[in-house]
N, C-alpha and C positions, 0 to 999 in steps of 0.2 A: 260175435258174427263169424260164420263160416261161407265161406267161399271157395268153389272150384275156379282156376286159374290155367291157362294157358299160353304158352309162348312161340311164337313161328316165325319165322322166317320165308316167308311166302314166294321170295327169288323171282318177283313179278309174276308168280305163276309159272315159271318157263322151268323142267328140271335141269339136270347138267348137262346135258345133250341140246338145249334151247329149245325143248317141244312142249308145247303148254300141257299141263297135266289139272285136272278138275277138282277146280280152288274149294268148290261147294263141297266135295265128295273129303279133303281135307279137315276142313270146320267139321264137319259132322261124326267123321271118328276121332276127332277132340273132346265134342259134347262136353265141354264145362261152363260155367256161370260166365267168366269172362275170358277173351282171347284175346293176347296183344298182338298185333304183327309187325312185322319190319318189311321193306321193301311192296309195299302197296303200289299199286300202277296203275293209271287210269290215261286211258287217249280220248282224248276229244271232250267230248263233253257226255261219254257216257259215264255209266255209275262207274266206278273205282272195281277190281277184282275183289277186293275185300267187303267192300258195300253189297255188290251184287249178289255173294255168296252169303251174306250176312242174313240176305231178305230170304233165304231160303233154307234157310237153318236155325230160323228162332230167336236171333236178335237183331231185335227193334232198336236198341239202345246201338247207331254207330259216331264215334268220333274220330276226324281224319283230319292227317298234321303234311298239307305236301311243304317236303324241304325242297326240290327240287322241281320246276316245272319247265315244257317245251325243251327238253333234253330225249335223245334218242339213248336204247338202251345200249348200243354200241360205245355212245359217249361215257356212258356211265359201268360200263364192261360187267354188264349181267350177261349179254351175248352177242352173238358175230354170225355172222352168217346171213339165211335171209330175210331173221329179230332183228337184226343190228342197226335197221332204219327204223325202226319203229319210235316214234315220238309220243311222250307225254308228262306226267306228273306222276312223282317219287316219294314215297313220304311212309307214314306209320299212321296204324290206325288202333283204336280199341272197338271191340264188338262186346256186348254186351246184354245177357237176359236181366239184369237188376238195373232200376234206373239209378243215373249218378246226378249228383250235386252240384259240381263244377268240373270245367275243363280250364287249362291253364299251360301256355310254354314257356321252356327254359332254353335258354340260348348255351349250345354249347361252345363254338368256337370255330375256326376252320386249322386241318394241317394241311401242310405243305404236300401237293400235288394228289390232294384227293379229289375226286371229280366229283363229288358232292360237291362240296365246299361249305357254308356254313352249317351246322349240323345242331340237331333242336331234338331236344326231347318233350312229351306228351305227358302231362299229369293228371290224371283224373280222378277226381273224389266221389267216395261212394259214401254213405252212410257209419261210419267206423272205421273206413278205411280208404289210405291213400294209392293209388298204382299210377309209376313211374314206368312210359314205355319207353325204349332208349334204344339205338343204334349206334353205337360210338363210331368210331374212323377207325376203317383196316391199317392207319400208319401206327405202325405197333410202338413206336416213342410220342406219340401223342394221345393216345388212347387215357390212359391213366390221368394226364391233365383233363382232359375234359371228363372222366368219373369226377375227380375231386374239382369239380367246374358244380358240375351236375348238385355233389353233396352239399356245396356252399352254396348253392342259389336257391336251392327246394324251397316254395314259399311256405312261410310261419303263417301259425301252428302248424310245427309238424305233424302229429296224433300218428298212429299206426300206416306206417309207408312200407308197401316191395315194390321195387326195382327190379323191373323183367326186360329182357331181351336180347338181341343180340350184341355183346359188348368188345367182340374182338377180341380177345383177351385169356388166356387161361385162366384156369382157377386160381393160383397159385398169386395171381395177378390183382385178381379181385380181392382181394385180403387187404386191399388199399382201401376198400370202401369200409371199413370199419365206421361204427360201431353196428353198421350191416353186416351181415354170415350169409354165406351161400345155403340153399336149401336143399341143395340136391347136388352128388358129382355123377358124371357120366358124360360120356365122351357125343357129343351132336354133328362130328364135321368134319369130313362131306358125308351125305345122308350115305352113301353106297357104301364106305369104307372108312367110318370115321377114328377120326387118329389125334381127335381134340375139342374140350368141350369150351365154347366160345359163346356159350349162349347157355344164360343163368337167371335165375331167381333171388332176390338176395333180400333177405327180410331184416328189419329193423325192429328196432326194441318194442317189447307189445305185438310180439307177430309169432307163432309159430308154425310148420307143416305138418300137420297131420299126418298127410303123403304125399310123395314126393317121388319122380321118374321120369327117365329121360323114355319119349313115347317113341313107337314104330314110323317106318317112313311113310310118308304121306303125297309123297310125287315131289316136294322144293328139294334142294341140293341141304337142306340143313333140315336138323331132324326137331323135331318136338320138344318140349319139356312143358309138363305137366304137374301143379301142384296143388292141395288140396289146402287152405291156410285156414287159421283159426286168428281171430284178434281180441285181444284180451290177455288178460293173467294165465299161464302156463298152466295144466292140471298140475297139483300138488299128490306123488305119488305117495306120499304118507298119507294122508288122511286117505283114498283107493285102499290101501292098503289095510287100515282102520277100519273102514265099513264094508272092508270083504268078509 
């Protein structure tokens, strides 16, 4: 199985300045099979910013996880100003052109003075393969408990799993998720002038990337990352090399 992959950080839509920038116009220079995102936002009882954009970019397949709901985004400090009252539901979503099999949560935990507070990750099974969307917690001594939260609850059979999203966390950091590897390095953060990649792809055994990049800005404060996966046994470059 091959799949194109996507990872965003969507910053409720609002860039770093808190001026909403066009969620749809994002998805569409993505154009892969599936897109996770983080920071999903929906007020009222309209569609979600992810949802809405989803129905106009070619996938039908949406699944959405709010961790957080009736919270303004000032409480939650995505922004200030005259955002900063705005109320609604926080959470992750997958978009998706292939349909999937199962949707599933893992509890990850809460730290100390995050304005989240309890924090959950989104598993979704496709046909050969597992995608973990994940947000861990900006408290950088807590981040790493809750990966190794993440890697100890994944539900069995595992079969072919990546973990995508935004995980707080340097590269250097993620190397705790072993016997996962990052699939890509490149720096996503902040989208203007970024100085740190905190937003990964991390594939597990049975998974390779074909390719693999950190993508152009898109209007969120966090930049893209984009991966092309393969699942299955690795090409064998001797026998390529044999039947050249």
């Amino acid at each position: 199985m091959t799949l194109s992959l996507a990872s965003l950080n969507l910053h409720c839509g609002l860039d770093r300045h808190g001026v909403a920038y066009p969620v749809k116009n994002a998805l569409a220079a993505l154009d892969t099979d599936v897109v996770v995102v983080q920071e999903n936002w929906r007020t009222g009882r309209a569609a979600s910013i992810a949802a809405a954009a989803a129905a106009d970019c070619g996938y039908p397949h949406v699944a959405e996880l709010d961790m957080v709901t009736g919270r303004s985004l000032g409480e939650l400090r995505i922004a200030g100003g005259a955002a900063a009252g705005e109320r609604g539901a926080w959470g992750l979503a997958v978009l998706s052109r292939v349909p999937w099999q199962h949707c599933a949560t893992v509890p990850l935990g809460t730290a100390a003075r995050d304005p989240v507070g309890a924090r959950l990750a989104q598993v979704v099974t496709f046909p050969g393969l597992r995608v973990v969307n994940v947000h861990l917690t900006h408290r950088l001594t807590r981040g790493p408990s809750q990966l190794r939260r993440l890697l100890a609850a994944l539900p069995a059979p595992a079969g072919p799993t990546v973990i995508a999203g935004d995980l707080n966390m340097c590269r250097p950091t993620v190397l705790l998720a072993r016997p996962y590897r990052p699939a890509l390095r490149g720096r996503t953060w902040p989208a203007h002038r970024p100085v740190a990649q905190i937003d990964h792809v991390l594939l597990g055994p049975g998974i390779t990337a074909v390719t693999a990049a950190v993508a152009p800005a898109v209007g969120s404060d966090h930049l893209p990352v984009v991966v092309t996966l393969r699942a299955g046994p690795a090409p064998d470059p001797t026998r390529q090399r044999r039947g050249s």
